[in-house]
C-alpha positions as CSV (number, residue, x, y, z in Angstrom):
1,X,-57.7,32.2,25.4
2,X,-54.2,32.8,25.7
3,X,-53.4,29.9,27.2
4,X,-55.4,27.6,24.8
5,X,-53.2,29.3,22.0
6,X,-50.1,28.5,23.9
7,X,-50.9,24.7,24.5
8,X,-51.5,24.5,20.4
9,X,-48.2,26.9,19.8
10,X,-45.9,23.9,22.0
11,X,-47.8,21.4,20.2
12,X,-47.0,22.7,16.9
13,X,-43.2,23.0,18.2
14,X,-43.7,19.2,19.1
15,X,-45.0,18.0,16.2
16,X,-42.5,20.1,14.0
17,X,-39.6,18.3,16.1
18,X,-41.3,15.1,16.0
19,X,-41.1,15.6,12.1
20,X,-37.6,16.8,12.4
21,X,-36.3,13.7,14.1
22,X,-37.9,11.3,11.3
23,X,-36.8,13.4,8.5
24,X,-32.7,13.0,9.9
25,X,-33.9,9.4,10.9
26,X,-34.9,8.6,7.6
27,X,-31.2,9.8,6.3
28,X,-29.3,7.0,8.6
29,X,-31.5,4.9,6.5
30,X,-30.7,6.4,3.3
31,X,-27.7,6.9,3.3
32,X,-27.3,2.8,4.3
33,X,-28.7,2.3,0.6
34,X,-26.9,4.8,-1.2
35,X,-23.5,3.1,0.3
36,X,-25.4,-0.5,-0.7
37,X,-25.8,1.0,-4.4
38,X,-22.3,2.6,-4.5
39,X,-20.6,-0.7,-3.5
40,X,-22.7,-2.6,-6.6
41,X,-19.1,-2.5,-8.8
42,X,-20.2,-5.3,-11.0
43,X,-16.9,-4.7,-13.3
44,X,-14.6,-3.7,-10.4
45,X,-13.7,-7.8,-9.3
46,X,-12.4,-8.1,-13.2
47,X,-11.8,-4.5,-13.9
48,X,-7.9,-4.9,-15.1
49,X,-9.0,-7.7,-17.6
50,X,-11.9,-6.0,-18.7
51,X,-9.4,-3.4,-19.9
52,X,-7.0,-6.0,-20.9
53,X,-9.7,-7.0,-23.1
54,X,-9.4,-3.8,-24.9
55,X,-6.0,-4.2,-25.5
56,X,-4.7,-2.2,-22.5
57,X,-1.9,-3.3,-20.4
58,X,-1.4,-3.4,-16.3
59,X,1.0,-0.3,-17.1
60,X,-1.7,1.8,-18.7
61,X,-4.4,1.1,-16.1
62,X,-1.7,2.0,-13.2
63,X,-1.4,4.8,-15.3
64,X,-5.1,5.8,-15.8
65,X,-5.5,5.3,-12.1
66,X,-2.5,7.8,-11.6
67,X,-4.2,10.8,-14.0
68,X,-7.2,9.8,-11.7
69,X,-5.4,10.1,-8.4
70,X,-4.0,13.3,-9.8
71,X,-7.5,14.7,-11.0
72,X,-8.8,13.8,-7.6
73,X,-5.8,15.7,-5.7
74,X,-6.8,19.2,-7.3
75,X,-10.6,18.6,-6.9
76,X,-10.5,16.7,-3.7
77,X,-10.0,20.0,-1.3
78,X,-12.4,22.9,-3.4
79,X,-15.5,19.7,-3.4
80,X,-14.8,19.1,0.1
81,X,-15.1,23.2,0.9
82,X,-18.4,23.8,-1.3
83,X,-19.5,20.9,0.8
84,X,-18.9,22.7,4.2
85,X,-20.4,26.0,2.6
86,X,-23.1,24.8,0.2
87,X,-24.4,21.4,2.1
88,X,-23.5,18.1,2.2
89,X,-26.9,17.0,0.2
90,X,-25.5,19.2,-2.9
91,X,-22.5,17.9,-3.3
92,X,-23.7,14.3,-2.7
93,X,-26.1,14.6,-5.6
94,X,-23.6,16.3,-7.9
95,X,-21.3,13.6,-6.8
96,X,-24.5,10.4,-8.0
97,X,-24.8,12.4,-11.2
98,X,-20.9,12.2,-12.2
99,X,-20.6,8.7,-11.2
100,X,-23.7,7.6,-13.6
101,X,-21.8,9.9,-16.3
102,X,-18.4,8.9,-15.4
103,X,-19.7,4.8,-16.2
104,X,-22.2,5.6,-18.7
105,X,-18.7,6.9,-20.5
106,X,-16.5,4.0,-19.8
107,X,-20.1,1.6,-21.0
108,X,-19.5,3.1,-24.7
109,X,-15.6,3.3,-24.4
110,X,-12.9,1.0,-26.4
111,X,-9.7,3.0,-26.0
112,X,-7.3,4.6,-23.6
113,X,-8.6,8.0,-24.5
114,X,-12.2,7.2,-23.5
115,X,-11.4,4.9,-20.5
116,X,-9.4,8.4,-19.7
117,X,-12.3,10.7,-20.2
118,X,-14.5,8.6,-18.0
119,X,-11.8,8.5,-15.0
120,X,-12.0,11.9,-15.0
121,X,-15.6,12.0,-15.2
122,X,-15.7,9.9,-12.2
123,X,-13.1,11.8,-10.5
124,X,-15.3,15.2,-10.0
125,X,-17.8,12.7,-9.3
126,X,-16.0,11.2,-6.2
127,X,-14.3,14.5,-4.6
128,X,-17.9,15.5,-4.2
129,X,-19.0,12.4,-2.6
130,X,-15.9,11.9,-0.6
131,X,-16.0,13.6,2.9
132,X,-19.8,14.6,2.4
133,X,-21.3,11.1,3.0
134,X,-19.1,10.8,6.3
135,X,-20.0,14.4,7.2
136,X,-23.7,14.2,6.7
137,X,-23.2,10.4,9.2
138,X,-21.6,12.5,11.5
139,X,-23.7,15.6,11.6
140,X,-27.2,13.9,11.2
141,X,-26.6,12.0,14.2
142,X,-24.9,15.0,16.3
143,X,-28.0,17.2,15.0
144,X,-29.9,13.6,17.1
145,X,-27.5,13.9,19.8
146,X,-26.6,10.3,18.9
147,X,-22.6,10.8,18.2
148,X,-22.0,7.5,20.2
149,X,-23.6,6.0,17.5
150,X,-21.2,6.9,14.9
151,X,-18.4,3.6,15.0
152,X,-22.0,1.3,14.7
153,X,-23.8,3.5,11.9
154,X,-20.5,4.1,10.3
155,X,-19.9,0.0,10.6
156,X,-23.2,-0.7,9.2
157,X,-22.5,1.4,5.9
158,X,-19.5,-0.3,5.5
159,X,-21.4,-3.7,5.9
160,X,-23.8,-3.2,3.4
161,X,-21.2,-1.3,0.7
162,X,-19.4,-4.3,1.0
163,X,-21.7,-6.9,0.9
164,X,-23.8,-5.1,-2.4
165,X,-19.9,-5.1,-3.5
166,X,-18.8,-9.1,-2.7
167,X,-23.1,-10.0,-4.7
168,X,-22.2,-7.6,-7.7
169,X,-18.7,-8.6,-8.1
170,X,-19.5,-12.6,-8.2
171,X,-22.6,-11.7,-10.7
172,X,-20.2,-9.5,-13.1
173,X,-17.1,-12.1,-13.7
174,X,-19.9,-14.4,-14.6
175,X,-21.8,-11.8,-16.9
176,X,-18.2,-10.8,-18.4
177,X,-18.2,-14.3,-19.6
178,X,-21.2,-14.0,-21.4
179,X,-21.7,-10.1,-23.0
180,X,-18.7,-8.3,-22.1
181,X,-19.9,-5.0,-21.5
182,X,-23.0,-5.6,-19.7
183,X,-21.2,-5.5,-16.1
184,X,-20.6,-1.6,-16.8
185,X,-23.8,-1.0,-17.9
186,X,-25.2,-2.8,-14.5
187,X,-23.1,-0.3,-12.7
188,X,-24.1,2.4,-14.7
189,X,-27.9,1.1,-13.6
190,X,-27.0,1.1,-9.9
191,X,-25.7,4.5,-9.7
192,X,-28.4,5.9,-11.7
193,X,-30.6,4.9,-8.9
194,X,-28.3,6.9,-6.1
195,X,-29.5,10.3,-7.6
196,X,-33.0,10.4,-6.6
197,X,-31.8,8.9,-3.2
198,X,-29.7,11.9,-3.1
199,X,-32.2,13.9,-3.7
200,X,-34.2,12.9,-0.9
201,X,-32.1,13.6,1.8
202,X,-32.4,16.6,4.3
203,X,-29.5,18.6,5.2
204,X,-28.9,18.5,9.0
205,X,-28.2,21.3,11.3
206,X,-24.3,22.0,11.7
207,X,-22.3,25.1,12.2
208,X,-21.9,26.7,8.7
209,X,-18.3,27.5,7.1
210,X,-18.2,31.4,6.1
211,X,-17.0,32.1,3.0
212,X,-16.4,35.7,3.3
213,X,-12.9,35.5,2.5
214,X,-13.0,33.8,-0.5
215,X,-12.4,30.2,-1.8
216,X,-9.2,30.5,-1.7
217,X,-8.0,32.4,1.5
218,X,-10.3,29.7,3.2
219,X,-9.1,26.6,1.8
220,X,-5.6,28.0,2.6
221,X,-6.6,29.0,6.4
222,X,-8.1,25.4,6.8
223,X,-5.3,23.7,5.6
224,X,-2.7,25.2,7.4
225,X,-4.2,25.4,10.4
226,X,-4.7,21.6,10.0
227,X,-1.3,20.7,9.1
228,X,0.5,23.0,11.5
229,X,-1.8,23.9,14.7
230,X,-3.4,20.6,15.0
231,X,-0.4,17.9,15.1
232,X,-2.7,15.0,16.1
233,X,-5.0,15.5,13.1
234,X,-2.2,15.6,10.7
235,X,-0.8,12.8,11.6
236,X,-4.2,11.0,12.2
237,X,-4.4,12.2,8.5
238,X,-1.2,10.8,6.6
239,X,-1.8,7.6,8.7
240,X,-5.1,6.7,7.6
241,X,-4.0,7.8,4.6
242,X,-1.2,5.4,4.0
243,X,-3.1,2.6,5.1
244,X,-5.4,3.2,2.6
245,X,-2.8,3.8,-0.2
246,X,-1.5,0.2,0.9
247,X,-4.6,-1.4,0.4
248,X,-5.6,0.1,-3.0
249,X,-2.1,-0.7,-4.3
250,X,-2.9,-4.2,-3.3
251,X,-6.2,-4.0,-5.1
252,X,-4.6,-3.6,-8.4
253,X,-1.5,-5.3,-8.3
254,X,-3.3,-8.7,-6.8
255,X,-5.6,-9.1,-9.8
256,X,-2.6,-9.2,-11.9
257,X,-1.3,-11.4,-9.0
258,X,-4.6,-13.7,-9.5
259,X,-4.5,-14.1,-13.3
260,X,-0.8,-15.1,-12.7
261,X,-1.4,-17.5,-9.9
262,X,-4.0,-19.1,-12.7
263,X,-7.2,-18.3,-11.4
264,X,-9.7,-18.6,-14.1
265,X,-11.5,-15.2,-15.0
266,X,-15.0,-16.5,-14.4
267,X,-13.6,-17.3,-10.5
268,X,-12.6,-13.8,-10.3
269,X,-15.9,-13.1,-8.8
270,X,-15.7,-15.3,-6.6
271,X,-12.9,-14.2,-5.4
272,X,-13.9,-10.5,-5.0
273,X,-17.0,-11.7,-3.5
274,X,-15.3,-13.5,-0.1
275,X,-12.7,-10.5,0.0
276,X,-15.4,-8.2,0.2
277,X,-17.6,-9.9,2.5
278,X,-14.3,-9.9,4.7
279,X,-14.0,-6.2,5.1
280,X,-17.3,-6.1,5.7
281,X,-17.2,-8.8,8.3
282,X,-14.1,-7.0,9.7
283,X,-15.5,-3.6,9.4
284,X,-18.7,-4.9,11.9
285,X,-16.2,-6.2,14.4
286,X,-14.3,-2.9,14.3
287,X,-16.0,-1.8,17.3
288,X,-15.4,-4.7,19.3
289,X,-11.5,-5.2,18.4
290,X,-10.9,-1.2,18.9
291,X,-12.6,-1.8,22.4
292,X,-10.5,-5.3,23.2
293,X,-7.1,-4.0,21.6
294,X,-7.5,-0.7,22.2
295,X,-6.6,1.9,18.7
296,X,-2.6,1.7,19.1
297,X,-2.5,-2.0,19.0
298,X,-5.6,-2.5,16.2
299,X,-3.0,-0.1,14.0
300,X,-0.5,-2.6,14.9
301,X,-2.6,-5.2,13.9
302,X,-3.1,-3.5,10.3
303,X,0.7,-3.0,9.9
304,X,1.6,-6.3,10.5
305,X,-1.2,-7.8,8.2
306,X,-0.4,-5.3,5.5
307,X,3.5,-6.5,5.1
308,X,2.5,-10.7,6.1
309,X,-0.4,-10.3,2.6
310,X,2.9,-8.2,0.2
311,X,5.2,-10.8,1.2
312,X,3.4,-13.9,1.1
313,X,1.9,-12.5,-2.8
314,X,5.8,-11.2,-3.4
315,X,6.9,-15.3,-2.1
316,X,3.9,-17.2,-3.5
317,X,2.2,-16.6,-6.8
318,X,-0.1,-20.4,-6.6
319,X,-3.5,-20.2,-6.4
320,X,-3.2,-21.9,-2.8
321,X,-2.2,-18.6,-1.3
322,X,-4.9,-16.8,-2.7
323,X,-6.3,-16.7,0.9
324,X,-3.4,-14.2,2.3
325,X,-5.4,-11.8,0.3
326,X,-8.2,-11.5,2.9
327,X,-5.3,-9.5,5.0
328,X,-5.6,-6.8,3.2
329,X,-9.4,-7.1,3.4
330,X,-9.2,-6.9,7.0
331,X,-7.4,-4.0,6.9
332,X,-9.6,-2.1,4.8
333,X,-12.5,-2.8,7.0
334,X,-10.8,-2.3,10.4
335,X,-9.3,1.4,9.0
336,X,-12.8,2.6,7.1
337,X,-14.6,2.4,10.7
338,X,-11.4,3.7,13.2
339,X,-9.7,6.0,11.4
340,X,-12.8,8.3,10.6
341,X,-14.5,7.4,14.3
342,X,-11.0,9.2,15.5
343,X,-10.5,11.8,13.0
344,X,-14.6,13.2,12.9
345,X,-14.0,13.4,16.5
346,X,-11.2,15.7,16.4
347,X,-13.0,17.8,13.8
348,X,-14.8,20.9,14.4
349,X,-18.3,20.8,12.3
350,X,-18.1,23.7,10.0
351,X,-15.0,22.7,8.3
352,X,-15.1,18.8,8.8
353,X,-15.4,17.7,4.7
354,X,-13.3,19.9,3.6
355,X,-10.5,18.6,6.4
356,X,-11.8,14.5,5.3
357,X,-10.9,15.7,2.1
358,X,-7.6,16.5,2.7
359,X,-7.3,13.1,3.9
360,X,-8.4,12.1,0.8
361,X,-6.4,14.0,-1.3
362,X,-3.2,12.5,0.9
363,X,-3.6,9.4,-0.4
364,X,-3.9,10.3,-3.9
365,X,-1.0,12.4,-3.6
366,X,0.3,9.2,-2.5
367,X,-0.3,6.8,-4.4
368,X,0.0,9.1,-8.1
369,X,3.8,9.0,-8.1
370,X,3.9,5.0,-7.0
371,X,1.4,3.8,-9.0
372,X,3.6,4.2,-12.4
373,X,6.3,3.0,-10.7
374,X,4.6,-0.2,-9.4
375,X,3.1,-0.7,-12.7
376,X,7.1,-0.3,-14.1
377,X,8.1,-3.0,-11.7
378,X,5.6,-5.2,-12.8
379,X,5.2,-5.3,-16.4
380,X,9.1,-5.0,-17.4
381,X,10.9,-6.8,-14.2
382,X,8.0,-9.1,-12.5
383,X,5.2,-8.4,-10.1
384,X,6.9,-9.6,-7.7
385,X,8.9,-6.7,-7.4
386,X,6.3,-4.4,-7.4
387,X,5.1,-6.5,-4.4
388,X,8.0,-6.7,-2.2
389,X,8.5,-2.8,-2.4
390,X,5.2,-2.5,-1.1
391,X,6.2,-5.0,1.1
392,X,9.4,-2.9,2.9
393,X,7.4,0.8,2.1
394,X,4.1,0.4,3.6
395,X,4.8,-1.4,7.1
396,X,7.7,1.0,8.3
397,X,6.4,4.3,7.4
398,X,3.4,3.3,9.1
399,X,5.6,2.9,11.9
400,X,6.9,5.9,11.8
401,X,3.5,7.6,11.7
402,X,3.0,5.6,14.4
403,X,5.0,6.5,16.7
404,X,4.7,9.9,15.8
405,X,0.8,9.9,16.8
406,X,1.3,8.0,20.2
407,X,3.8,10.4,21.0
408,X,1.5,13.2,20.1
409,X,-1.3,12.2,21.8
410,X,0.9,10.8,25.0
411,X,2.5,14.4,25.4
412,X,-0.8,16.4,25.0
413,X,-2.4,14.3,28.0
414,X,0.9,14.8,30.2
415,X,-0.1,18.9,29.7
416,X,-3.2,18.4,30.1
417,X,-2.8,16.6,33.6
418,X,0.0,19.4,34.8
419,X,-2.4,22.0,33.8
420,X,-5.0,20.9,35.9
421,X,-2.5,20.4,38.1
422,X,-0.6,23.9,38.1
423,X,-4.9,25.2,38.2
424,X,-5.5,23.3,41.4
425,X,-2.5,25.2,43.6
């Protein structure tokens, strides 16, 4: 008897594991879709003349995009902590509801003040979503055992972001053509859709962050422990960070740089469409030019693409050299994959959104203070100032940071080898 009750006991224990494993499964899966419905930005391939439709000028969208940057710098770090504490599932629902608000705003808006209102609408939205989608990858497939897996899952999201991005994109210059607002309201549709997706995911296993201390106290402990006790993170940090800042400047400074080189509107899409299917394209290959170059010299690779696409733009403003463009594409896929591949694997679970926040809130913090100065540049000198600064900034600070992480990581793996060493006699 007490065996037969046993046998059913470890059958129960199977089948509830069996269930397990398709219920964290099934998240891989949808969490694919929910970066597939994100990327649908059916206004974001003509977003600056969209607004210059509404009689606002490449110095007020930098400038929108700064108070947005600078809304996303204090909520980046507190959504990445109730993430660690309350669940990556929570936040990532809270996070589909703002976006479907934020838009659903910007749908009905005609002014700077409601274009504002929406940014920051969309800004809580994102701090909640940023860190927590990577974090539920990452822990959903450690809770599998499958953490190998994360450059090729990781890859894949990025692949299907993009390509929903490049279809929506081509679709919405065409639309704008036709009913102008109707692009927004598409994108309002998509995201609508991500909240029941949300809803459907299960929270994996993960060592939980204690918040005993207080909010406060433990943001505080986790971010100076990052930025002084754990030099390879930080710089791991500031130089995805950068490279990120350099490809979002890009974005908004080369649809200016479009219109200018006399691309028609209603190619826009087009446009967007092949850029975007190029960082997908590039973020797929990550894994095999990582493993060819090795990480040191892909970085390379970025850096040198990043100040070739400025200075070409800065040199060339014909519709011929539209094509330089796809460097910056590259770049984005390349650094979306490899830099969070090396930075979840330096990061211990309990706190690991709040830290990809931080990373976040880096490049805001970088990009607030240029962004009004670009836009400066642009609107009373020429845009091509705006893109030869980026051109001299970018590359050599990345560098720097660089050098900085080689050195880093080259000096920790000399004490690692003379403490085994000094351990052995």
């Amino acid at each position: 008897m007490s065996n037969k009750l046993k046998e059913i006991t470890l059958e129960e224990v199977d089948a509830l594991s069996e269930s397990r494993r398709k219920q964290l499964q099934s998240n891989i899966g949808k969490l694919k879709l929910l970066y597939f419905l994100r990327g649908a930005g059916f206004v974001v391939a003509v977003f600056v003349p969209y607004l210059n439709g509404f009689g606002i000028s490449l110095s007020e969208v930098l400038i929108l995009q700064a108070i947005f940057g600078a809304a996303l710098c204090i909520l980046e770090i507190p959504s990445g902590y109730y993430s660690d504490v309350y669940g990556r599932k929570n936040a990532l629902v809270i996070g589909s509801i703002g976006l479907t608000l934020g838009f659903a705003i910007y749908s009905i808006s005609s002014g700077f003040l409601g274009f504002l209102i929406g940014e920051l609408v969309l800004a809580i939205a994102i701090s909640f979503i940023s860190g927590a989608d990577t974090a539920m990858t990452w822990d959903t497939l450690a809770e599998l055992g499958q953490e190998y897996e994360f450059r090729r899952v990781k890859s894949s999201q990025s692949f299907h972001m993009n390509l929903s991005a490049g279809i929506a994109g081509c679709l919405g210059s065409w639309i704008l053509q036709h009913v102008w607002r109707l692009p927004v309201l598409l994108e309002t549709a998509c995201y609508a859709l991500t909240i029941p997706l949300a809803l459907s995911l299960v929270e994996p296993a993960r060592v939980k962050l204690s918040n005993k201390r207080g909010v406060f106290r433990g943001i505080f402990d986790i971010v100076s422990e990052t930025t002084t006790l754990q030099p390879l993170v930080r710089q791991t940090i500031l130089l995805s960070a950068l490279v990120a800042v350099s490809t979002l400047a890009a974005f908004w400074l080369t649809q200016s740089w479009q219109l200018e080189a006399g691309l028609p509107i209603a190619a826009f899409g087009i446009a967007y469409a092949v850029l975007r299917m190029a960082v997908a394209v590039s973020s797929l290959l990550s894994n095999r030019i990582v493993e060819t170059l090795g990480y040191y010299r892909m970085v390379g690779l970025c850096i040198a693409l990043v100040a070739v696409g400025y200075l070409v733009t800065a040199g060339f403003q014909v519709i011929w050299a539209i094509p330089v463009l796809i460097c910056f594409s590259i770049v984005r896929g390349l650094g979306i994959v490899v830099f969070s591949e090396k930075l979840n694997d330096l990061l211990p679970s309990d706190r690991r959104s709040t830290i990809l926040s931080l990373e976040s809130l880096i490049c805001r913090l970088m990009f607030v203070p240029l962004a009004p100065i670009l836009g400066h540049l642009a609107d009373e000198l020429a845009l091509k100032w705006a893109l030869l600064l980026c051109a001299g900034l970018f590359p050599v600070t990345a560098g720097f940071l660089v050098f900085l992480s080689w050195k880093i990581e080259t000096d920790s793996a000399k004490d690692t080898v003379l403490a085994g060493q000094t351990a052995e006699v």
